[in-house]
C-alpha positions in Angstrom: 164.8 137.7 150.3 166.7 134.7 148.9 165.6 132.1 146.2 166.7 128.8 146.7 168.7 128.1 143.0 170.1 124.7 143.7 170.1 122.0 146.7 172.2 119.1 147.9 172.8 116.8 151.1 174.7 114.0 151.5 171.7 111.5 152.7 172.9 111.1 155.7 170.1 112.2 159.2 171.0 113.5 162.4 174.9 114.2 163.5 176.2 113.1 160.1 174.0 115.2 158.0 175.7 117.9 155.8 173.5 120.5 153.6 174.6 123.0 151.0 172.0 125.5 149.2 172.7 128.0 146.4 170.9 130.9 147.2 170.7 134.3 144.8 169.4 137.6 146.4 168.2 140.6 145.2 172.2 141.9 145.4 174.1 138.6 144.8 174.6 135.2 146.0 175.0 133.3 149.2 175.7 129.6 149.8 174.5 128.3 152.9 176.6 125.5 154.4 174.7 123.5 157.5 176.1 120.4 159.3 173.8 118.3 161.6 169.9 118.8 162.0 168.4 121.9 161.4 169.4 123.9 165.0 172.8 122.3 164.7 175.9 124.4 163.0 175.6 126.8 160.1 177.5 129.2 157.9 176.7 131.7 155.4 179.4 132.5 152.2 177.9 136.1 150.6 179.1 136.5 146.5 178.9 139.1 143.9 178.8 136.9 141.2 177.6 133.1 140.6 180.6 131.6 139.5 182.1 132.5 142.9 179.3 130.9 144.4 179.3 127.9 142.8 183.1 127.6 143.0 182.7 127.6 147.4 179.5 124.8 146.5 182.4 122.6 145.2 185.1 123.2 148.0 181.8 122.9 150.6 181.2 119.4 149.1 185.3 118.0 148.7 185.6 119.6 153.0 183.0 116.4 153.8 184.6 113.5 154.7 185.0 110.7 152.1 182.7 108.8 154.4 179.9 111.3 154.5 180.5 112.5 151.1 177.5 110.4 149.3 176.0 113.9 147.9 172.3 114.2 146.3 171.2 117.2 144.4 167.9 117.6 145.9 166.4 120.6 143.5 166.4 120.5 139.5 164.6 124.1 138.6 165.5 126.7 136.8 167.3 129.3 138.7 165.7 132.9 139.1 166.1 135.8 136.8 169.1 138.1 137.6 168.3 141.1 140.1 168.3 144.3 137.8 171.7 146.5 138.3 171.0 150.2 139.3 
């Protein structure tokens, strides 16, 4: 199951709307990328290590248009503990 590490949107609603969350799972990272309300477009980015992650956050949020690009960091928590390696 993923935590949710970090959140932003560009506060914008409906068609304009863009959403980026930094995700870490028990075996890495994702970053989840959604455009439009919540059954609109969405894509999934799947990391190894956070710096990866957090390198596609910034090229998710410099792809938005200028015009939509207004972005909000929606979460401010600490991010969860580091899955144990086997």
């Amino acid at each position: 199951m993923a935590a949710l590490v970090e959140q932003w949107h560009n506060r914008k609603w409906g068609i304009a709307r863009r959403k980026i969350d930094l995700l870490r799972t028990p075996t890495g990272w994702q970053v989840r990328g959604r455009r439009g309300s919540s059954d609109d477009r969405e894509v999934i980015h799947y990391f190894d290590n956070e710096d990866d992650a957090r390198a596609m956050v910034d090229a998710m949020k410099q792809a938005v248009p200028p015009q939509l690009a207004t972005w909000a960091k929606v979460t401010d928590r600490e991010p969860p503990p580091a899955a144990p390696r086997h």
